[in-house]
LUMSE-739321 format. One line per 10 residues: number of its first residue (from 1); for each residue x, y, z of N, C-alpha, C. Coordinates in steps of 0.2 Angstrom, whole numbers, plus 5000, padded with zeros to 4 digits. Last residue first. Example, Ala and Ser with C-alpha at 12.3 -4.5 7.8 and 13.67 -1.06 7.14 Angstrom:
REM LUMSE-739321
2 = 5064/4989/5035/5068/4995/5036/5064/5000/5039; 5066/4972/5039/5062/4978/5039/5066/4984/5039
***
This chain:
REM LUMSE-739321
220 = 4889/5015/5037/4892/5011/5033/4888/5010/5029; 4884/5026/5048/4884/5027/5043/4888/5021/5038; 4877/5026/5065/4877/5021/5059/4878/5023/5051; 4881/5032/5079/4877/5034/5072/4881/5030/5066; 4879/5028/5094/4880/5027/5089/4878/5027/5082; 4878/5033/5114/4876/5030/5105/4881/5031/5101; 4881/5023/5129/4878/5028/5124/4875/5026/5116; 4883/5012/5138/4889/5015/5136/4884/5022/5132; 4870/5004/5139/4874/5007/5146/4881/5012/5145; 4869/5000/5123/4865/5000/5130/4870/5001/5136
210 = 4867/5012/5113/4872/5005/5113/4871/5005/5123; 4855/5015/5102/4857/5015/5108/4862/5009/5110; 4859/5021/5084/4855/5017/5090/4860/5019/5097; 4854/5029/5072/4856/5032/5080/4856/5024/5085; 4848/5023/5062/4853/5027/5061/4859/5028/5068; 4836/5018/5067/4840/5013/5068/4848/5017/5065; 4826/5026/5053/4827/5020/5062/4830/5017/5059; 4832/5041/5047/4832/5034/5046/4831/5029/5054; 4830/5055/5057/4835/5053/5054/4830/5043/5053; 4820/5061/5068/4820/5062/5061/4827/5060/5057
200 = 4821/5053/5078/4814/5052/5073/4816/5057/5067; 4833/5057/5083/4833/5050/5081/4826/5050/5076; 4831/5068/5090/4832/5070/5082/4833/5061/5080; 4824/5063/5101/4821/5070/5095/4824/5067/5089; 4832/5059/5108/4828/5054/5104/4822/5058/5098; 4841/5068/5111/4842/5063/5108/4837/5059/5103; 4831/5073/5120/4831/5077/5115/4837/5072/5109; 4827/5064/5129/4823/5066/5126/4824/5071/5118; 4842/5063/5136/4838/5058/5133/4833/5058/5128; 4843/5075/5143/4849/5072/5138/4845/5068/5133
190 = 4831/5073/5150/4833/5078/5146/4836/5078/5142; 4838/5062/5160/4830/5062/5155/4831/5067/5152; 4851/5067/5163/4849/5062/5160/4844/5062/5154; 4850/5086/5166/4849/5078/5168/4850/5072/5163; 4864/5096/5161/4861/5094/5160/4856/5087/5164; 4880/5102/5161/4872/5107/5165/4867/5104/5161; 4889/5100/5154/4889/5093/5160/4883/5098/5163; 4888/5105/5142/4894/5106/5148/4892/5103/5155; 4881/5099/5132/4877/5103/5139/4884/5107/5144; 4890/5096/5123/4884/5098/5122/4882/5100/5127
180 = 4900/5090/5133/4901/5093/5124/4896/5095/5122; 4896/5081/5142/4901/5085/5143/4900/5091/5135; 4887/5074/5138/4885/5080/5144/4888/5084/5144; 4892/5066/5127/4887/5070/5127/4885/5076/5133; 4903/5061/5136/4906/5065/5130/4900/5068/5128; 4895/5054/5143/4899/5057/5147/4901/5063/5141; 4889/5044/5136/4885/5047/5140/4889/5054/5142; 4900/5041/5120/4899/5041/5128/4893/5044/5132; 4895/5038/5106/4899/5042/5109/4895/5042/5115; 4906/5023/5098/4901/5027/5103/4902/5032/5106
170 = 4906/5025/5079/4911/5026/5084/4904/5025/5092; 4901/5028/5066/4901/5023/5068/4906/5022/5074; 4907/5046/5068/4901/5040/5065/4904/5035/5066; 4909/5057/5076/4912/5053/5078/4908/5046/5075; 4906/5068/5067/4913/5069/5069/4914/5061/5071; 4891/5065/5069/4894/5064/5063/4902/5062/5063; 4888/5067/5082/4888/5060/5080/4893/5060/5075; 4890/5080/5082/4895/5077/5087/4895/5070/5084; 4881/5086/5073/4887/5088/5072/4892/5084/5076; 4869/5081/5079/4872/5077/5074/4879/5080/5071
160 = 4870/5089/5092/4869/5083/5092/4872/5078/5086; 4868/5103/5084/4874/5100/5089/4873/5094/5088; 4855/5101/5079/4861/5103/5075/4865/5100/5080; 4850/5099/5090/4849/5093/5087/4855/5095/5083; 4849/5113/5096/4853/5108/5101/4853/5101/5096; 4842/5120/5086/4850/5122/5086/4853/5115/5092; 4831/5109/5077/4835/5114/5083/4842/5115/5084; 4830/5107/5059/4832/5105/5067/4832/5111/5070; 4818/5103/5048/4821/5106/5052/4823/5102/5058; 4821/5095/5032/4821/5095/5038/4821/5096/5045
150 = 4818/5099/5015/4819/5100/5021/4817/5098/5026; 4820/5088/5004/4814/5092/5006/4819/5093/5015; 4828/5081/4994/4826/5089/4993/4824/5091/4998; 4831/5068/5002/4828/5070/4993/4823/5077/4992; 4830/5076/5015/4829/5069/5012/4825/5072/5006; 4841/5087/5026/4836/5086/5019/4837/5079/5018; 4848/5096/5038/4847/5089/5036/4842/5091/5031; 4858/5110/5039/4853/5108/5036/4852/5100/5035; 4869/5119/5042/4866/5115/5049/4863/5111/5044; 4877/5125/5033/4870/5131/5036/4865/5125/5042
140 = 4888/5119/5030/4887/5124/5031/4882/5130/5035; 4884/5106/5030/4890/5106/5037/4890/5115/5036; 4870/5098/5027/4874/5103/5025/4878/5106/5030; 4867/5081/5025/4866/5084/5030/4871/5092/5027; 4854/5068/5017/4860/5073/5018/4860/5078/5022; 4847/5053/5014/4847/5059/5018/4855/5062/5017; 4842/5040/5008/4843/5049/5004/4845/5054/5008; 4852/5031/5014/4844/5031/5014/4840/5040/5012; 4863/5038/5024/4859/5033/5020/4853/5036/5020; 4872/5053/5020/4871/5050/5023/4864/5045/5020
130 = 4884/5064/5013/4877/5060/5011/4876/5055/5015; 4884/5083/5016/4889/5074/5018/4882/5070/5018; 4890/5095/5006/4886/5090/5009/4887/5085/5010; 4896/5105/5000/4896/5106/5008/4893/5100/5010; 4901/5094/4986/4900/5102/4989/4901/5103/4996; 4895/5080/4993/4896/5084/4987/4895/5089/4990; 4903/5065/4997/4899/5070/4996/4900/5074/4990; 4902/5049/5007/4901/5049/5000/4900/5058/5000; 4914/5043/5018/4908/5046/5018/4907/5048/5011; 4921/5028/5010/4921/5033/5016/4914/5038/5015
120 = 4923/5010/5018/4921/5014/5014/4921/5021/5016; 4940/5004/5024/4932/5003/5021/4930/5009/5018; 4953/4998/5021/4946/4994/5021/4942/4996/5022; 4957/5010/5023/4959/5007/5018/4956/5002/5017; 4954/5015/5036/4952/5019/5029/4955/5015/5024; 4959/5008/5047/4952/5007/5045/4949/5010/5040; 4973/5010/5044/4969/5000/5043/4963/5003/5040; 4973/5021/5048/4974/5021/5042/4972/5013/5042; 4969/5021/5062/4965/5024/5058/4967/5025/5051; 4979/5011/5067/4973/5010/5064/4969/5013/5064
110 = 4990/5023/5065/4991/5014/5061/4984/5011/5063; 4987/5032/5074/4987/5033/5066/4987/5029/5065; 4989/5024/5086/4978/5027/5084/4980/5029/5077; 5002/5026/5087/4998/5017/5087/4992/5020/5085; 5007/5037/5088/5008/5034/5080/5003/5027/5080; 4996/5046/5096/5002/5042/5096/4999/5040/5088; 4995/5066/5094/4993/5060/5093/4997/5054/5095; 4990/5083/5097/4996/5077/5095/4990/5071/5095; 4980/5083/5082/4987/5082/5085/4986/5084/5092; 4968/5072/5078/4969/5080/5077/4974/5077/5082
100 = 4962/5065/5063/4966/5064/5068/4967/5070/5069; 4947/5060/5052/4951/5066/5054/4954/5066/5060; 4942/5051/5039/4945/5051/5044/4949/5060/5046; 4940/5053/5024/4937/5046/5028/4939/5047/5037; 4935/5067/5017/4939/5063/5020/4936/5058/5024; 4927/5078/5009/4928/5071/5005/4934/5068/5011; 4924/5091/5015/4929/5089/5007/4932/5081/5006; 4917/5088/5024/4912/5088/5018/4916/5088/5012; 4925/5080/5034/4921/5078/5031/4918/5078/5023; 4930/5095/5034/4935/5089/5032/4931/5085/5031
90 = 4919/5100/5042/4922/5104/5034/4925/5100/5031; 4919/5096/5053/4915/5093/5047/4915/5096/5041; 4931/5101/5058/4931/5092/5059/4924/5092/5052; 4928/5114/5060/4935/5111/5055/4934/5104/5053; 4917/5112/5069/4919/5116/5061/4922/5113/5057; 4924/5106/5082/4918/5105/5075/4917/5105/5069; 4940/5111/5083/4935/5111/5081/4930/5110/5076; 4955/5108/5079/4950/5104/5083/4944/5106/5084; 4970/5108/5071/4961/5111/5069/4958/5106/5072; 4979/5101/5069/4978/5103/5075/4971/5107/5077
80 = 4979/5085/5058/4980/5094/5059/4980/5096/5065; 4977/5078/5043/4980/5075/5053/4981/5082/5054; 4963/5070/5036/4965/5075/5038/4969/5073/5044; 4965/5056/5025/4962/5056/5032/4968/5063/5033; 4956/5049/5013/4958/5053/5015/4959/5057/5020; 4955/5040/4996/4954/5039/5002/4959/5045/5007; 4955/5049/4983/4960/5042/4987/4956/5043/4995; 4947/5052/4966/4946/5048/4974/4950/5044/4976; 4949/5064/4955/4954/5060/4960/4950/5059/4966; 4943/5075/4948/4941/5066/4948/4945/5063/4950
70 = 4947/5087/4951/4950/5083/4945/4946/5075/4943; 4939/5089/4961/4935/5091/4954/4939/5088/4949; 4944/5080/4970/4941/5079/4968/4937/5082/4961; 4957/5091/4972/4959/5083/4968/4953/5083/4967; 4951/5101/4978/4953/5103/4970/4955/5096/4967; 4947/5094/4990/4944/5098/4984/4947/5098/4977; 4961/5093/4993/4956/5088/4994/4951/5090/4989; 4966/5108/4994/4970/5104/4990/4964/5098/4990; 4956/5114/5005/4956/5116/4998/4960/5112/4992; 4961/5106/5017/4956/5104/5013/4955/5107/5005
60 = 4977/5108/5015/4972/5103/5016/4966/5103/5012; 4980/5125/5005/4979/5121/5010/4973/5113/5011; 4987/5129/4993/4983/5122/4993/4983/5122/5001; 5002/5133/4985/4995/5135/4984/4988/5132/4988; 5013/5132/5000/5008/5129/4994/5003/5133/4991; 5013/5125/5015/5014/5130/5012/5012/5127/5007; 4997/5120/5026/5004/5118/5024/5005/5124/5021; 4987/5115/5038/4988/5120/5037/4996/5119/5035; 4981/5101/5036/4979/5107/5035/4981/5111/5033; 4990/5085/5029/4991/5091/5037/4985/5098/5032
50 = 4984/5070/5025/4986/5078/5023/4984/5083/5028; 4986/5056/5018/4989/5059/5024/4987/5068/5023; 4979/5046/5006/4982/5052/5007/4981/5056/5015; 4981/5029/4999/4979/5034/5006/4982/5040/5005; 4987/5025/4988/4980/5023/4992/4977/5024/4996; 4992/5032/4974/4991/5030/4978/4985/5027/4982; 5002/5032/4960/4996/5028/4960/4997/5030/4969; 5008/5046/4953/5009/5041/4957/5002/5040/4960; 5005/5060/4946/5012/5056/4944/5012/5048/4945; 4996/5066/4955/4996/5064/4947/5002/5061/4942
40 = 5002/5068/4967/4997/5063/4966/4993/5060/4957; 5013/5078/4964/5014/5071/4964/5010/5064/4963; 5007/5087/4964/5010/5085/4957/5011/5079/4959; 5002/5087/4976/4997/5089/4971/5002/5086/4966; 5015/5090/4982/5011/5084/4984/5004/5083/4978; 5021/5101/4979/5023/5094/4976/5018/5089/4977; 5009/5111/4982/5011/5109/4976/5015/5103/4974; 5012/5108/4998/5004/5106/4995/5004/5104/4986; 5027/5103/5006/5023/5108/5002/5014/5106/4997; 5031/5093/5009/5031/5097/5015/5027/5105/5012
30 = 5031/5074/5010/5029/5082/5005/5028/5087/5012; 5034/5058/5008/5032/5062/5009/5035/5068/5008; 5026/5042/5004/5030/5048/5002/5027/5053/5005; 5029/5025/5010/5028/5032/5011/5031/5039/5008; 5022/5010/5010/5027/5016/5007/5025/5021/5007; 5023/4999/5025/5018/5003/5019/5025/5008/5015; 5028/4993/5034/5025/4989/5028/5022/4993/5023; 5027/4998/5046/5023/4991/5045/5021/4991/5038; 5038/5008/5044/5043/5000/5049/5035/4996/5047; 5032/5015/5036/5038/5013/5033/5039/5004/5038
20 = 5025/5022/5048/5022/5019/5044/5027/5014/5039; 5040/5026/5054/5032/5020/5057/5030/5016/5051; 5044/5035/5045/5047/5030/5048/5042/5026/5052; 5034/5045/5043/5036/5040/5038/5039/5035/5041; 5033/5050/5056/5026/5046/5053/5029/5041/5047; 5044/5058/5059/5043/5052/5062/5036/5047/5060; 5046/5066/5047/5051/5062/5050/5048/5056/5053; 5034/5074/5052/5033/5072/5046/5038/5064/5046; 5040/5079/5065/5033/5074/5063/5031/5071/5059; 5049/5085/5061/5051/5080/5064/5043/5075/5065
10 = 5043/5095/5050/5047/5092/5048/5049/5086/5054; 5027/5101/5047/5034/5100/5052/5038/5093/5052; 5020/5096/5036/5029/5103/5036/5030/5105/5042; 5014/5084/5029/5015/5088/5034/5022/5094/5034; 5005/5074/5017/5010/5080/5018/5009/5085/5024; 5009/5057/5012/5011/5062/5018/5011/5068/5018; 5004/5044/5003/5006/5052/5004/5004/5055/5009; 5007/5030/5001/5002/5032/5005/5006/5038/5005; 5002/5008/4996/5007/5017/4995/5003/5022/4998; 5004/4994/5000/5000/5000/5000/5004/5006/5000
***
């Protein structure tokens, strides 16, 4: 498996190819957005590693984009320090399978690159991240839609699916909901009924309950 790195801090960059290198994979890596763009046109790859914030015509996500309009689908996992929401489903909506925010250990990259290499990633277009069963969701103006038609949310559901989305097929904890949405100024039953809010408007069984740990939003 071959795999494009482009980070510009350089002892990070150093240390990600050497790992990845010691399991077996080939790694090129790029410290500038422009070689890594020429390069991806040069060379077959199967994963693209891409720091946000590089030198270049191309930051991260705007370089992801402009591969797509070329018609370049590689598989795509953002590594940055951009830790915010925003950032996180901005990276979604230009087409990434994965977002690692720094620091990190090397061991959660080697299988957050496993799991982008087997399997599938979010499907989109434009701002929009396609979720099953016709639904989409707009990372720009909050908006869920099922085949065009609008489907309002409250601004506490936008959050809600802003957190599932960042963490799809992941659980996210009772404790990571109080904390991240409510800042822990919330009860249970309340936590719970407003969950189950936007659970009726997404596909059943989208959301499910993974019983005594939290949820999980089912996008495979």
């Amino acid at each position: 498996m071959r795999i494009l790195l482009l980070e510009d801090e350089l002892i990070l960059k150093e240390s990600i190819e050497e790992f990845l290198t010691s399991k077996k994979y080939i790694v090129d890596g790029f410290e500038n957005s422009d070689d890594a763009f020429d390069a991806i046109f040069s060379t077959e790859y199967d994963l693209l590693l891409l720091d946000v914030n590089v030198p270049g015509e191309w930051n991260g996500f705007s370089l992801r984009k402009e591969l797509a309009r070329e018609g370049k689908s590689i598989p795509t996992i953002f590594v940055t320090s951009m830790s915010s929401a925003d950032a996180m489903l901005q990276g979604y909506a230009n087409g990434c399978c994965d977002y690692i925010k720094k620091p990190f250990d090397l061991i959660e990259l080697l299988l957050r690159v496993q799991h982008a290499l087997k399997s599938n990633c979010f499907k989109t277009k434009e701002n929009f991240i396609e979720l099953p069963q016709g639904y989409s969701y707009n990372v720009t103006t909050y908006e869920l839609s099922c085949q065009s038609k609008r489907i309002p949310l409250s601004k506490r559901e936008g959050e809600l699916l802003n957190l599932f989305l960042i963490h799809r097929n992941q659980v996210v904890s009772f404790e990571m909901l109080y904390e991240q949405i409510w800042e822990n100024n919330v009860d249970s039953a309340n936590a719970r009924v407003q969950v189950n809010n936007l659970r009726r408007k997404l596909p059943k069984n989208m959301i499910k309950n993974i019983y005594g740990l939290g949820y999980r939003l089912d996008c495979r």
